[in-house]
C-alpha positions as CSV (number, residue, x, y, z in Angstrom):
1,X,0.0,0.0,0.0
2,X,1.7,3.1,-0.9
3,X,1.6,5.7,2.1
4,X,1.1,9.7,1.2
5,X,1.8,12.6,3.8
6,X,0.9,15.8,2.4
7,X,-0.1,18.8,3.8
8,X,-3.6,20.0,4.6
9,X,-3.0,22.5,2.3
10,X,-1.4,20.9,-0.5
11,X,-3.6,18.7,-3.8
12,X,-2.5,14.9,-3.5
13,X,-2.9,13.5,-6.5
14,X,-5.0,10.1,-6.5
15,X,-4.4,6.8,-8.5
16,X,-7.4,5.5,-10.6
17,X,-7.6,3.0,-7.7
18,X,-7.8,5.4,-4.2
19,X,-9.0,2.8,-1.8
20,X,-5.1,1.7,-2.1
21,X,-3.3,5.1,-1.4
22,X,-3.8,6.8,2.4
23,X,-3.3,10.2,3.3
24,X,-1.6,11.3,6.4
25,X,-2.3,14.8,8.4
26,X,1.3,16.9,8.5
27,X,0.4,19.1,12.0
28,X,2.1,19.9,15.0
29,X,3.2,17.1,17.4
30,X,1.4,18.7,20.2
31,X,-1.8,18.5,18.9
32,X,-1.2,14.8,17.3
33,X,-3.2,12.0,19.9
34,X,-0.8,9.2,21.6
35,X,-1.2,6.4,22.9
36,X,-1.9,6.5,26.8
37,X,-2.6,9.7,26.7
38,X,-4.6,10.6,29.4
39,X,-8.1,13.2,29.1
40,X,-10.2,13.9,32.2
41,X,-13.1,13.8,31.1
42,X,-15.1,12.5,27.4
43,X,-15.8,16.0,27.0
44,X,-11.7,16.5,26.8
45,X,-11.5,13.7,24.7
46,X,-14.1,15.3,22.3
47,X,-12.4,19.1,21.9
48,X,-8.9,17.8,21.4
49,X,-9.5,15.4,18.7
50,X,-11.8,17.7,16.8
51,X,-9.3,20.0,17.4
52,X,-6.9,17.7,15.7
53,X,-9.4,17.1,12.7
54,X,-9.5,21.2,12.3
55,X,-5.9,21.2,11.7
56,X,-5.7,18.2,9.7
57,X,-8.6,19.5,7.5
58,X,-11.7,16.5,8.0
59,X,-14.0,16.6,10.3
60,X,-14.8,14.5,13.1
61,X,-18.0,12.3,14.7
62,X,-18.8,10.2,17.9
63,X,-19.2,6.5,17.0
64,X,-19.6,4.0,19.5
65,X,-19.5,4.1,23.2
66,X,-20.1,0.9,25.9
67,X,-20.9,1.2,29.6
68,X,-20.6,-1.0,32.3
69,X,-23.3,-2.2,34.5
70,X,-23.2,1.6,36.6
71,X,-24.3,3.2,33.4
72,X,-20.9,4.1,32.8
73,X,-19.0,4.7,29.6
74,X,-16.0,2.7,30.0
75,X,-14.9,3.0,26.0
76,X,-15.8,5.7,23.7
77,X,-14.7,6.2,20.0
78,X,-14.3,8.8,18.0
79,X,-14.4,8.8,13.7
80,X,-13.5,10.2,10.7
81,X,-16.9,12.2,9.0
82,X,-16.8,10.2,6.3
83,X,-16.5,6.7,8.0
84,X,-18.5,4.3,7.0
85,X,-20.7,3.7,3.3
86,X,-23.7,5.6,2.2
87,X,-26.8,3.7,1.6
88,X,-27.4,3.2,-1.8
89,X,-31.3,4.9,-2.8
90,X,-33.2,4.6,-6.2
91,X,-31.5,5.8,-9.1
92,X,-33.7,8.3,-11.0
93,X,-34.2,6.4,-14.4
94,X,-36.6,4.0,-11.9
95,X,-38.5,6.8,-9.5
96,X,-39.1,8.9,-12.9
97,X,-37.3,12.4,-11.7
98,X,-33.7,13.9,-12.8
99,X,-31.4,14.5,-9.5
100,X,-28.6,16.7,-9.2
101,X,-25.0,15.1,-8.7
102,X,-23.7,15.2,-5.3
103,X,-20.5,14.6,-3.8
104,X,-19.1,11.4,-2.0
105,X,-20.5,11.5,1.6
106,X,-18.9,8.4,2.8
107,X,-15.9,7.0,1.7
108,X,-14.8,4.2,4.3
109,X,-12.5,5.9,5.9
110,X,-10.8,3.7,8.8
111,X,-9.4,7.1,10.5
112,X,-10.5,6.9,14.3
113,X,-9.5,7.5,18.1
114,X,-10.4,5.1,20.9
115,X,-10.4,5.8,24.8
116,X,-10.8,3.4,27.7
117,X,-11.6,4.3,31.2
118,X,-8.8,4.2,33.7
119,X,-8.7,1.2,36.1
120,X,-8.7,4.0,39.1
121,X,-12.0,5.2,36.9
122,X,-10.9,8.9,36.9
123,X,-9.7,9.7,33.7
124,X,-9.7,8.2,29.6
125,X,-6.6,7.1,28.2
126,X,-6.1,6.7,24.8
127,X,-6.0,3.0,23.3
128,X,-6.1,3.9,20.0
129,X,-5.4,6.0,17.2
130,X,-5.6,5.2,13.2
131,X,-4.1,8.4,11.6
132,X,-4.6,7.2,7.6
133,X,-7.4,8.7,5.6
134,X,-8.9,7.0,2.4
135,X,-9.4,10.1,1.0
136,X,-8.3,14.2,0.2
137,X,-8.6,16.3,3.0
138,X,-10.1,19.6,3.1
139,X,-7.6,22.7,2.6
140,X,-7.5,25.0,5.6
141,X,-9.8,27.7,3.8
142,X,-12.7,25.3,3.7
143,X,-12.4,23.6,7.1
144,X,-14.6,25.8,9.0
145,X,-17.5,24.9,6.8
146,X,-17.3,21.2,8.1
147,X,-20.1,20.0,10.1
148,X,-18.1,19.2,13.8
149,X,-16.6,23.0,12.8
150,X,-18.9,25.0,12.4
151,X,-19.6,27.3,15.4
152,X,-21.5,30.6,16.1
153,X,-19.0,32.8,18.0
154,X,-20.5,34.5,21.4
155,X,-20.1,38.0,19.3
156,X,-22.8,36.8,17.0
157,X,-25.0,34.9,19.2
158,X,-25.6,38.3,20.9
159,X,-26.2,39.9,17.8
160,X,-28.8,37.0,16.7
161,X,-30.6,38.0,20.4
162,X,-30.4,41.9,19.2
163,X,-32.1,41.1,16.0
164,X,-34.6,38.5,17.4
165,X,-35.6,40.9,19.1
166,X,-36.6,43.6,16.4
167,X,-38.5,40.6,14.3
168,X,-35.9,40.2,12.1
169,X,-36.3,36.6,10.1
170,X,-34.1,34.3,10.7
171,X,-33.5,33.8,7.3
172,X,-32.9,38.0,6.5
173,X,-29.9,37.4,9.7
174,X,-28.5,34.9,7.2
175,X,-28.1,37.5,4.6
176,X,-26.9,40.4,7.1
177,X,-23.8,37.8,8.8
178,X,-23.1,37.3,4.7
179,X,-22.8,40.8,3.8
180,X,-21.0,41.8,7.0
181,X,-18.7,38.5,6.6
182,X,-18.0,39.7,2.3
183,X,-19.4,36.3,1.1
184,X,-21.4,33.1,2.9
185,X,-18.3,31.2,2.8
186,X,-16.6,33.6,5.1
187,X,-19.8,33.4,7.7
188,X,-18.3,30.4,9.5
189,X,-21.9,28.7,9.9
190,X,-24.6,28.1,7.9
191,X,-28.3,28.8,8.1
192,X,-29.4,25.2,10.1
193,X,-26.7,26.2,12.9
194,X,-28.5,29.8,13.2
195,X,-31.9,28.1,13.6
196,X,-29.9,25.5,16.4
197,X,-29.1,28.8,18.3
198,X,-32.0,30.2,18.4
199,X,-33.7,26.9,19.6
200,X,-30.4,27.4,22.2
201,X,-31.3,30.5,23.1
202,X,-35.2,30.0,23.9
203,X,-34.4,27.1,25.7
204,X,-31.9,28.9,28.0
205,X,-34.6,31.8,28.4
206,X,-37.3,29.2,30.0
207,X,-34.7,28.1,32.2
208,X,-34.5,32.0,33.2
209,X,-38.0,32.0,34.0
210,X,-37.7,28.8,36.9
211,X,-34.7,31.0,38.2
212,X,-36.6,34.2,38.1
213,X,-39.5,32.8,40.1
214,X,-37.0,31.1,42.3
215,X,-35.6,34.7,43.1
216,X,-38.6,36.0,43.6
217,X,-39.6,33.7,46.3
218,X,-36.6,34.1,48.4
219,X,-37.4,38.5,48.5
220,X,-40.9,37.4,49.8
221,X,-39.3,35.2,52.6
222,X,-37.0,38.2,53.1
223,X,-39.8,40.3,53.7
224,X,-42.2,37.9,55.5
225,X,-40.6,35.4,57.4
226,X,-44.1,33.5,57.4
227,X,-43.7,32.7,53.7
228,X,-42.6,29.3,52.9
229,X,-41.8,27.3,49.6
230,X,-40.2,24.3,48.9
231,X,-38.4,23.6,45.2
232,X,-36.0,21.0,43.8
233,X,-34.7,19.8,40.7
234,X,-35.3,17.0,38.2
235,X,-33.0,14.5,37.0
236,X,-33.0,17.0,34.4
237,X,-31.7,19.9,36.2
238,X,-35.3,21.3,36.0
239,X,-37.1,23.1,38.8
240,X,-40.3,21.9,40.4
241,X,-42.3,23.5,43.3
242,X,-43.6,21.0,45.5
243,X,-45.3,23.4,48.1
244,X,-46.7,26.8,47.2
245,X,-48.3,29.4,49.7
246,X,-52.0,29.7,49.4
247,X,-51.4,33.4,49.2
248,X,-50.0,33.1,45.5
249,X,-53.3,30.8,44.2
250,X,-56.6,32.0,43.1
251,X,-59.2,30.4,45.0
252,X,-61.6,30.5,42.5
253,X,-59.3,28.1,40.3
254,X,-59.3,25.3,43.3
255,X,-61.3,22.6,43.9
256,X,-63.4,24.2,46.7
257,X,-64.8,26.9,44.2
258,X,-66.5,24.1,42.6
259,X,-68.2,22.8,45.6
260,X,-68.8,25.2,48.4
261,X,-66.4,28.1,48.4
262,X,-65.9,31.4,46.0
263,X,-63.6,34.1,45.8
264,X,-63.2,37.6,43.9
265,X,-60.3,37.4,41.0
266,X,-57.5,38.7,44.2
267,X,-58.3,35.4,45.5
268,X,-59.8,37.2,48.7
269,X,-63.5,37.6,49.9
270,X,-64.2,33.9,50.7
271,X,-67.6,33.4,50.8
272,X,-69.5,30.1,51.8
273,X,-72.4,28.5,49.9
274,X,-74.8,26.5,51.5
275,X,-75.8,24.5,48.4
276,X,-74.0,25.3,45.5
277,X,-71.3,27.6,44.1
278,X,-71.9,30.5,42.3
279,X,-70.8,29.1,39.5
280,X,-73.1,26.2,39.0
281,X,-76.4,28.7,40.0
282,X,-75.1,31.4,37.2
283,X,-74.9,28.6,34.7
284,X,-78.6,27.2,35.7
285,X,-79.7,31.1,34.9
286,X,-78.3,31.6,31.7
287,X,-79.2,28.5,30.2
288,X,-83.1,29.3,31.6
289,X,-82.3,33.1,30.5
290,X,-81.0,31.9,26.6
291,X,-84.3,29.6,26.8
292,X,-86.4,33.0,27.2
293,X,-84.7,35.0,25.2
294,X,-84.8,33.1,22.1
295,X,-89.0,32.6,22.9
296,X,-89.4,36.2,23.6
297,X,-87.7,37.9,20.6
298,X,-90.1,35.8,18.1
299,X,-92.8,38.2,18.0
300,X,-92.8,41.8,19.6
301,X,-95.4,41.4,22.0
302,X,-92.9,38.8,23.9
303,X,-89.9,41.0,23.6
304,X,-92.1,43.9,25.6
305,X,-93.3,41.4,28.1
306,X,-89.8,39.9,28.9
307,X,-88.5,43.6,28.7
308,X,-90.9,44.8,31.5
309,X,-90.5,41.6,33.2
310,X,-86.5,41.8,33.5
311,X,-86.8,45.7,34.6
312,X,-89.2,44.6,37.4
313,X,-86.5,41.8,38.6
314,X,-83.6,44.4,38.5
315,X,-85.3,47.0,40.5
316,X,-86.7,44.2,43.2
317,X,-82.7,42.9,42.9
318,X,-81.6,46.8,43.9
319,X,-84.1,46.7,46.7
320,X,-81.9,44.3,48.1
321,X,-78.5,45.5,47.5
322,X,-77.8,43.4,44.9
323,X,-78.3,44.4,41.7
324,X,-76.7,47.7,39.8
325,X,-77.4,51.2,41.5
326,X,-80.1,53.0,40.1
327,X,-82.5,50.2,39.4
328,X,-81.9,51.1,35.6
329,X,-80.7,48.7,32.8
330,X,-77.0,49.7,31.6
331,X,-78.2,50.0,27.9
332,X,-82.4,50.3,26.9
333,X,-82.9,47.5,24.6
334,X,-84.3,48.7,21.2
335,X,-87.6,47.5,19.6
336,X,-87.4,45.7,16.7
337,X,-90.5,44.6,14.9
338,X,-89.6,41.1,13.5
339,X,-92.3,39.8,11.3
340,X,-94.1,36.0,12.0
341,X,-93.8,34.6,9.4
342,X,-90.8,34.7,6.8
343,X,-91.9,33.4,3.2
344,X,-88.5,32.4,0.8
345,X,-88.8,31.9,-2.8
346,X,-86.9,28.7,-3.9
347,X,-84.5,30.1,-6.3
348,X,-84.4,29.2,-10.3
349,X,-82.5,26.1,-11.3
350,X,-79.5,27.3,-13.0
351,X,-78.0,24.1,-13.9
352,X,-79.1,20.9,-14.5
353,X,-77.8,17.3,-13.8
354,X,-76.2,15.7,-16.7
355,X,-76.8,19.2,-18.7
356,X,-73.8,20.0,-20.1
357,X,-75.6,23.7,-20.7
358,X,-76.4,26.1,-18.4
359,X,-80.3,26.2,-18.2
360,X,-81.8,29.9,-19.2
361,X,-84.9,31.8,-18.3
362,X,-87.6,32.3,-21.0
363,X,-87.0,36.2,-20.5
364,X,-83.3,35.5,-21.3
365,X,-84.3,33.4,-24.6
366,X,-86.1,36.2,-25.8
367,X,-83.6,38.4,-25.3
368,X,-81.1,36.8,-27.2
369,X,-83.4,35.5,-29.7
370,X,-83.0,37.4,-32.8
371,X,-85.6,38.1,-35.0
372,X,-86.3,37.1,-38.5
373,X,-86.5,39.1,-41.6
374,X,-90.0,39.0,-43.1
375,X,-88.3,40.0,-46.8
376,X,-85.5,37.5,-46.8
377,X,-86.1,35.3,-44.0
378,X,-82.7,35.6,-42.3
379,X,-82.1,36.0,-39.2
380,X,-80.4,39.3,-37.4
381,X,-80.9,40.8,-41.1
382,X,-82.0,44.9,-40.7
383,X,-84.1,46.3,-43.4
């Protein structure tokens, strides 16, 4: 197998068979993995091999992990981007529709780096490390458009909050990053990893809103000493309150509104029912009150009646300090003669089934009829 080093930088030049030639990264030594080389963590692991793959030009993917029976990862490795085959789909002669050429995904490449958990379990060490590619790498300009590259620097995550915030598309912050940038290939991301920030961001910002509340709660212990909550977090690092003071819930949202009990929209004024809640006895009313309603307006007799009728309830309902002051409606309902009976003409047939024609009037046949010519006996002929 004949063995080619060249430079990120520089063109190899390929044989008609390339599964037989292998390219090898040219970098600095320091940033070159070793054997037994220890990490502390996976997460060390992670950032110096991609870092490697930066400088060697290809990019870089988990692959495979195994844990123990603690649900620990006691092996990890880390591939190539282009490892493995693609899978091969329908070729468009059989599904009927042209396709655009695309490039080689996956080549096979064998490049990969594999780490082992320590006996003392503690840190990773390296156990190993396949440096030879099956394939050109990527020169240094075009590295920071690989996938396990691509990053959106703090700088212009802040300026993606600033123009989230003035309802600027996502899509029209693509196109402002590529004109400040001088080209999209100078952005550094593309527009999939600006739609993963934002996702990011509003994520981070309902995480803000458990902390906010959390904050909140400890100025009210502050100022009452009386006030008591109790909060904890979920495997997930989420916040749940298990106890909440009764001061911060709306009594009419509880289950006692429903049965006995109601309260004013503060959540104060209790006030016990003996039978039911007000609730239930307002939703008896209107349905009996729609009833009437829809009897009354009919004819216009009824709607005086029920008119007269509601005025005299409202005025015995001030009486007793319960209804509105004044004993007056809060708008005079307006008469409105509505006739008995309502007689609708069926309207004319315009089209017919199976009638490929559309059916006329006999006003519009005589319309367009033309008439005859009594010297000739054509038709549409002026004498």
């Amino acid at each position: 197998m004949d063995v080619v080093s060249p430079l990120p930088s520089q063109t190899c030049q390929s044989s008609a068979n390339s599964s037989q030639i292998s390219y090898i990264p040219q970098v600095k030594n320091n940033v070159i993995p070793k054997i037994n080389q220890e990490f502390v963590n996976l997460d060390a692991v992670h950032k110096f091999y991609n870092n490697y793959g930066k400088e060697s030009g290809f990019g870089t993917q988990e692959h495979s992990s195994r844990k123990n029976g603690d649900k620990k990862v006691v092996k990890k490795e880390y591939v190539c981007c282009k490892q493995g085959h693609s899978v091969p789909k329908k070729s468009a002669e059989n599904s009927g529709s042209s396709k655009r050429r695309r490039g080689i995904i996956r080549e096979g490449c064998g490049a990969k780096l594999s780490v082992v958990r320590s006996k003392s379990g503690d840190k990773y060490v390296v156990s190993q490390f396949v440096e030879a590619h099956n394939h050109l790498l990527t020169s240094p300009g075009r590295t920071h458009l690989l996938r396990s590259h691509r990053k959106v620097t703090a700088a212009k995550r802040a300026l993606v909050q600033q123009l989230s915030q003035a309802n600027v598309p996502t899509c029209q912050q693509m196109s402002i990053f590529k004109v400040q940038s001088g080209g999209l290939e100078n952005v550094g991301f593309e527009l999939l990893d600006l739609y993963n920030t934002e996702r990011d961001i509003r994520t981070e910002l309902l995480r803000q809103d458990a902390d906010m509340l959390h904050e909140y709660f400890q100025i009210q212990q502050q100022k009452n000493s009386g006030f008591m909550f109790i909060m904890e977090k979920d495997d997930e690092m989420r916040m749940q309150i298990l106890d909440l003071p009764d001061e911060l819930i709306l009594v009419r949202w509880t289950k006692l509104a429903k049965i006995k009990t109601v309260a004013n929209d503060l959540g104060g004024s209790v006030q016990e029912i003996c039978d039911a809640s007000v609730f239930e006895r307002r939703k008896k009313l209107f349905k009996l009150a729609s009833s009437v309603i829809d009897d009354a307006v009919s004819t216009e007799g009824g709607s005086e009646l029920l008119e007269e009728a509601l005025c005299s309830v409202q005025n015995k309902l001030c009486a007793m300090n319960i209804g509105t002051e004044g004993g007056k409606l809060s708008a005079s309902a307006s008469q409105v003669s509505i006739p008995c009976e309502h007689i609708f003409k069926e309207s004319l047939q315009v089209w017919a089934k199976g009638c490929g024609k559309r059916l006329e009037g006999g006003k519009e046949k005589a319309v367009k009829k033309s008439r005859r010519c009594n010297g000739y006996g054509l038709t549409g002929h002026m004498t």
